[in-house]
C-alpha positions in Angstrom: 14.3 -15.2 -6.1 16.6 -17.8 -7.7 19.4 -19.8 -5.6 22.1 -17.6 -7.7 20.5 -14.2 -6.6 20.2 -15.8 -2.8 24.1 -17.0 -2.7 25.5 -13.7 -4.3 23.4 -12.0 -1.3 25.2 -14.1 1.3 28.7 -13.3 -0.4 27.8 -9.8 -0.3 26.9 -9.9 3.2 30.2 -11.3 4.2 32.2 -8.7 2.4 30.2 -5.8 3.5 30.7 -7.2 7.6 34.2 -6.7 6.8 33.3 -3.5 5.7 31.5 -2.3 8.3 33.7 -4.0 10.5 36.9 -2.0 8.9 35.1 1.4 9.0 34.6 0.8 13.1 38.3 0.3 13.5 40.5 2.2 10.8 40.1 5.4 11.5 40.5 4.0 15.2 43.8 2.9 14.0 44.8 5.9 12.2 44.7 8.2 14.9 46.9 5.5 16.9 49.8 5.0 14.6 49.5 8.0 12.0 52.2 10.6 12.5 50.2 13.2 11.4 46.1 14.5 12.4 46.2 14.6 8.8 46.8 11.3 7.9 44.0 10.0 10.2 42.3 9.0 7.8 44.7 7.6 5.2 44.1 4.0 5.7 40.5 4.6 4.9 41.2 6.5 1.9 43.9 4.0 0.4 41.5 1.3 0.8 39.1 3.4 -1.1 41.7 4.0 -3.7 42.2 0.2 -4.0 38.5 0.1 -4.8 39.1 2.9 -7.4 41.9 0.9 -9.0 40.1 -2.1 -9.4 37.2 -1.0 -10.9 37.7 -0.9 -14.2 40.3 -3.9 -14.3 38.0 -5.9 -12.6 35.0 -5.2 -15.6 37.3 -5.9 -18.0 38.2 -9.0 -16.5 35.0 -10.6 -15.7 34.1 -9.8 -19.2 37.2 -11.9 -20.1 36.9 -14.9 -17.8 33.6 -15.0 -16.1 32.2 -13.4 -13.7 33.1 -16.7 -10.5 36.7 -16.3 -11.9 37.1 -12.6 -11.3 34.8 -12.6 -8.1 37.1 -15.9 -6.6 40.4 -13.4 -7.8 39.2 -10.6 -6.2 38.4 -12.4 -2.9 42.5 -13.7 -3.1 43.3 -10.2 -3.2 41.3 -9.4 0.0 42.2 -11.8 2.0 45.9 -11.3 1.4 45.4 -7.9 2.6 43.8 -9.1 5.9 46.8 -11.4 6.4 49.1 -8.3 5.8 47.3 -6.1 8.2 47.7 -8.7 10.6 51.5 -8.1 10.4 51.3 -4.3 10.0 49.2 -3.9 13.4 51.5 -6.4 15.3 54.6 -4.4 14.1 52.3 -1.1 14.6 53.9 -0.1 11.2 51.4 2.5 9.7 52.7 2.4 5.8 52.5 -1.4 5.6 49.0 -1.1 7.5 48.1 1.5 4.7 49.1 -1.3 1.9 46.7 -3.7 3.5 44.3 -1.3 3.5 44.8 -1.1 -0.1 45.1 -4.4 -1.0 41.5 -4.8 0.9 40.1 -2.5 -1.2 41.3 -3.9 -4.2 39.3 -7.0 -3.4 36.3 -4.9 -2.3 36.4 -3.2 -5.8 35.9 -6.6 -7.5 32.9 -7.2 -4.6 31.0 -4.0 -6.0 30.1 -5.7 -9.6 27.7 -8.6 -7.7 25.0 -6.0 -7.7 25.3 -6.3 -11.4 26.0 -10.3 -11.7 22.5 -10.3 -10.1 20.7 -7.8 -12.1 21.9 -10.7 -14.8 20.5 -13.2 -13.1 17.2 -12.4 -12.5 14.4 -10.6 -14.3 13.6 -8.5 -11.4 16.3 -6.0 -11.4 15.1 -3.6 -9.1 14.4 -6.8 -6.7 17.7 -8.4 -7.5 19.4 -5.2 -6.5 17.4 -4.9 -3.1 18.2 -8.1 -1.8 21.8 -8.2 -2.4 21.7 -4.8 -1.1 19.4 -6.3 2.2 22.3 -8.7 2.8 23.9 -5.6 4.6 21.2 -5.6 7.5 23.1 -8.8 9.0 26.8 -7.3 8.5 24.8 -4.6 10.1 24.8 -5.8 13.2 27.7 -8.5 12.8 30.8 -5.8 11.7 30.7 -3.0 14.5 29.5 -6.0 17.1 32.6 -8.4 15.4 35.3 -5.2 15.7 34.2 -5.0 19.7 33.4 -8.6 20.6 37.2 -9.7 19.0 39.1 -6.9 20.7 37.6 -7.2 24.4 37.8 -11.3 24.1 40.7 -11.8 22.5 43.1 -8.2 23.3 45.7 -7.7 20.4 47.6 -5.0 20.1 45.8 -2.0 17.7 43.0 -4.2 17.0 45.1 -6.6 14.6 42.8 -9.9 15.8 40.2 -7.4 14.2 41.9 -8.1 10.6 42.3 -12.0 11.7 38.3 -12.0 11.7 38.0 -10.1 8.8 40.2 -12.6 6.7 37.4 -15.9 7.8 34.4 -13.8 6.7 36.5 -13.6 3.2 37.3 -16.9 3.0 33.8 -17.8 4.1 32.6 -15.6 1.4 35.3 -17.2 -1.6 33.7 -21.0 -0.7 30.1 -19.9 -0.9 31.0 -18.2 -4.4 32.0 -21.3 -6.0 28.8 -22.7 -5.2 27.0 -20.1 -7.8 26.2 -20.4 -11.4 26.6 -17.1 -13.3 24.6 -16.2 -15.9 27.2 -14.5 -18.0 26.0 -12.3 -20.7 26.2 -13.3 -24.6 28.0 -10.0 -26.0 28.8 -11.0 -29.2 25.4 -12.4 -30.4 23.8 -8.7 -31.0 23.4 -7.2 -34.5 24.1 -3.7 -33.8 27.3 -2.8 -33.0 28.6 -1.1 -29.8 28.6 2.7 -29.3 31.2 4.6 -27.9 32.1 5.1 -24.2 30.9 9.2 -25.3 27.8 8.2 -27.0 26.6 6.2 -23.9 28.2 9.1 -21.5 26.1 11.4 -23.1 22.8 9.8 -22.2 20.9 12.2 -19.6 20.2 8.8 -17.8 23.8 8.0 -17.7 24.8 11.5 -16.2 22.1 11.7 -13.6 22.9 7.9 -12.5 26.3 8.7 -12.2 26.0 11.9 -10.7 23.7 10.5 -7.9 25.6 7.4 -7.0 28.9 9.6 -6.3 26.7 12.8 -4.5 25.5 9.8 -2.4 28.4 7.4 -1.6 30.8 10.1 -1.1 28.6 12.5 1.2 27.7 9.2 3.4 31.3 8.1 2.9 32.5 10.9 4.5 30.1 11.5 7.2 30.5 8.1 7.7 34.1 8.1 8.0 34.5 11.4 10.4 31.5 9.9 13.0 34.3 7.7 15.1 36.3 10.4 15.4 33.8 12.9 16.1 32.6 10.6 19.1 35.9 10.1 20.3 36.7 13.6 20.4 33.5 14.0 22.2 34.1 11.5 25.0 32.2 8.4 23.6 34.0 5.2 23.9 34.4 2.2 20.9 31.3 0.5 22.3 29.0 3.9 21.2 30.4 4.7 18.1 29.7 0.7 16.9 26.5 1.2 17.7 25.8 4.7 16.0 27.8 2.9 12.8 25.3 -0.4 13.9 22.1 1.2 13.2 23.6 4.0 10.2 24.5 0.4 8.8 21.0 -0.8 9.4 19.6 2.3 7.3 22.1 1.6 4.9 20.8 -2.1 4.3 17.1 -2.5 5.9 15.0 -0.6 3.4 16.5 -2.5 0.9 13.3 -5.2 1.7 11.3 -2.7 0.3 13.2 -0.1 -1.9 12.7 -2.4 -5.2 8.5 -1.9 -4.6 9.2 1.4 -4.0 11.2 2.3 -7.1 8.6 0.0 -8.9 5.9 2.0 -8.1 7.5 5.6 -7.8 9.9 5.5 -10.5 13.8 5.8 -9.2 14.0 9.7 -9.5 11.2 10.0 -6.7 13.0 7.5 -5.0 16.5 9.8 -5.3 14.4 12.9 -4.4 13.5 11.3 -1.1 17.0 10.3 -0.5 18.4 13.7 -0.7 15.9 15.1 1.6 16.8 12.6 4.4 20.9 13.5 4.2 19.2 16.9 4.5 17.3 16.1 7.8 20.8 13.7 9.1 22.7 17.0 8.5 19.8 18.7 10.8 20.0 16.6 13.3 24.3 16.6 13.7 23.8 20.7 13.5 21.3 20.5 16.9 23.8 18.6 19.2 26.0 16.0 19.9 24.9 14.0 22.0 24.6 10.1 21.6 21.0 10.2 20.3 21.9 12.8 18.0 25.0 10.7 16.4 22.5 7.5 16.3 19.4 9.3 14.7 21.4 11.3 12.2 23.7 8.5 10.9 20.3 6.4 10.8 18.3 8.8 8.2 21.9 8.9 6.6 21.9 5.2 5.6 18.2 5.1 4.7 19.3 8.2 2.0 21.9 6.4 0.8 19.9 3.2 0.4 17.3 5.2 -1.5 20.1 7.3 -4.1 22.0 4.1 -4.5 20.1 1.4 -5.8 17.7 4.4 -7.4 20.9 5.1 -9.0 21.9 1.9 -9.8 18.6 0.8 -11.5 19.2 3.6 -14.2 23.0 3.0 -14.9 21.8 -1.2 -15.7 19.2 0.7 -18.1 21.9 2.8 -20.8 24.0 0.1 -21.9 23.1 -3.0 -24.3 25.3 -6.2 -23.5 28.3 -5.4 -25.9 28.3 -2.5 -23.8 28.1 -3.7 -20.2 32.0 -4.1 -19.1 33.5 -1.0 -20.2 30.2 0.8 -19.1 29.8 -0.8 -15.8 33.7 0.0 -15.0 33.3 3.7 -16.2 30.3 4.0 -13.8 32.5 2.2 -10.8 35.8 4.5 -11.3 33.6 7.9 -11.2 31.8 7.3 -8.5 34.9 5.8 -6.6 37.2 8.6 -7.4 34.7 10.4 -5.4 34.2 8.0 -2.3 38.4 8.6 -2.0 38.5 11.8 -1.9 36.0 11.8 0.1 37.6 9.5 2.8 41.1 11.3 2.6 39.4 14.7 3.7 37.5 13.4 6.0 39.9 13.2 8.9 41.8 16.3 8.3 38.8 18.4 7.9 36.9 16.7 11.2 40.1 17.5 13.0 40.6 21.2 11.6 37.2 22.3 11.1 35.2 19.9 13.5 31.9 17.9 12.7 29.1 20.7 12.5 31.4 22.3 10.2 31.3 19.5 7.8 27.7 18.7 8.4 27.1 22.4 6.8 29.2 21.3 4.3 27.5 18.2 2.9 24.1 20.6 2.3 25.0 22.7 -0.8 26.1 19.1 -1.9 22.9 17.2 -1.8 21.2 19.9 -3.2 23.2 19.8 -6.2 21.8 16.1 -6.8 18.2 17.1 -6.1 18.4 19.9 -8.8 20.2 17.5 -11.4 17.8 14.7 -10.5 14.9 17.4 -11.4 16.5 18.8 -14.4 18.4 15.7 -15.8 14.9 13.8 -15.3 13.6 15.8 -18.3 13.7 13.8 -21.7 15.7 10.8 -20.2 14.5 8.0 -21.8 16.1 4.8 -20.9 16.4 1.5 -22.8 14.2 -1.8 -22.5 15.5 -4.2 -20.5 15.8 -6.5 -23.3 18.2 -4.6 -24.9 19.9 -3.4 -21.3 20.8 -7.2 -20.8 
């Protein structure tokens, strides 16, 4: 794999520590400033909704300037919010904390288009995918590991030394970009003129890669989001949930050495079919107990689902679109499944705290199995384009 692919991974590794590293804390934090039980959560979800509102302003942009200028403005936007959650946890004020949460996300919403820049720089896509995606196994172990090792060496007041870590892995992240050379696709040269945002919506591949990738990031999202506070309420301490959110992270990212074979030899919708059946078996395990084996195994088979759906799902989307397509389809794909992940993040908290964790492990079921029937149903007469004409 090229230099390009190899840098874009490291980037990507950086920004999803910080990730990982700001799910271990927020929801922390939530449930020390928030007024509310409801509003536990809130900082999650707003950075979520800075994500959502960056997705399709960040497409359009990259298409404008380049893919290193949008990536380098997106980074900006990050680190600015690390620098204001600095000041929002010292002052414990919980609606400026919210703001940097959403000015984080903003930059994270630019972040989730390098899986793309590298299916553009390689002819490997599935490959190119996976090892960006692999990237996670070391923020894996560095973001939950980071969030305790800063907050028991160096004490701040609600974890705000936390957010002073987080803003070096983004400006560690914003010099290795300017190292890479984009291949930036030529979407002018084709003969045959773009179709519609319907026309390439109505695609059975579209619908059933779009569908997947929200059913996925939003089920794990919130799952994902409500495990802290489950453990807390439960009598773990900061120390267990990391390492529960430590190895779900490690399913997240580790399979992604071998998910490209897989899909390669498989097919994606065999791929998605096995993914669904393992946030099946994580829901099975939270419903048999709650001990600390039971958080770590279940969050584990969680991640490898997700890793599975996800870059199943993200295989098909880089299939329906030629090149004059690729902004405004890329940035409808991103805002769908995004409006999900925040609405999956602002329940989270209230429904942990009103309904408790089995309650929304029962939950998540009907869910999944709406994505394994549409993955059966929608697999019927999809046919995707070549790569050629994908770009």
């Amino acid at each position: 794999m090229n230099k390009n692919v190899l840098l874009l991974a490291c980037c990507q590794g950086l920004i999803t520590t910080g990730n990982i590293l700001l799910v271990t804390i927020s929801a922390l934090v939530g449930q020390l400033l928030s007024p509310s039980a409801a509003l536990t959560t809130l900082p999650v979800a707003m950075q979520m909704a800075g994500l959502l509102m960056a997705t399709i302003p960040a497409s359009l942009i990259m298409a404008k300037t380049g893919r290193k200028l949008g990536f380098s403005l997106g980074n900006l936007i990050g680190i600015s919010g690390t620098l204001l959650g600095v000041w929002a946890l010292r002052e414990s004020d919980f609606a400026l904390f919210c703001v940097a949460t959403t000015l984080i996300g903003i930059g994270i919403g630019f972040a989730t288009l390098y899986r793309f820049a590298a299916i553009e720089a390689s002819d490997k896509p599935a490959t190119a995918i996976s090892i960006i995606m692999a990237s996670g196994v070391v923020a894996a172990v560095l973001g939950p590991n980071l969030a305790v090792w800063v907050n028991e060496v160096y004490p701040a007041l609600n974890y705000a030394n936390s957010f002073v870590a987080l803003s070096g892995l983004y400006i560690l992240a914003l010099l290795l970009l300017q190292g890479v050379r984009f291949t930036e696709v030529d979407t002018h040269s084709s003969q045959a003129p773009a179709r519609t945002l319907k026309e390439i919506m109505t695609q059975k591949q579209f619908q059933l890669a779009v569908l997947v990738a929200m059913i996925s990031y939003s089920v794990m999202n919130f799952l994902m989001t409500a495990t802290p506070l489950a453990m807390h309420r439960h009598g773990f301490d900061l120390a267990d949930s990391a390492l529960v959110i430590e190895w779900h992270v490690l399913g997240m990212f580790l399979p992604s050495f071998f998910t490209g074979k897989l899909i390669e030899r498989f097919g994606a919708r065999v791929m998605i079919l096995a993914g669904c059946v393992l946030y099946l078996i994580c829901a099975g395990i939270n419903l048999l107990g709650l001990t600390h084996w039971h958080f770590l195994l279940a969050l584990f088979a969680l991640g490898v689902g997700w890793n599975f759906m996800f870059i199943s799902a993200t295989q098909l989307v880089s299939q329906t679109y030629a090149p004059q397509e690729r902004a405004k389809t890329q940035a409808c794909n991103e805002f769908l499944v995004f409006s999900m992940v925040v609405a999956s993040s602002l329940s989270a908290g209230f429904l942990e705290a009103t309904a408790g964790w089995q309650a929304l492990n029962v939950w998540s079921m009907p869910v999944v199995l709406v994505a394994l029937i549409a993955t059966v149903l929608l697999s019927r007469g999809a046919a995707p384009l070549t790569r050629s004409a994908a770009g």
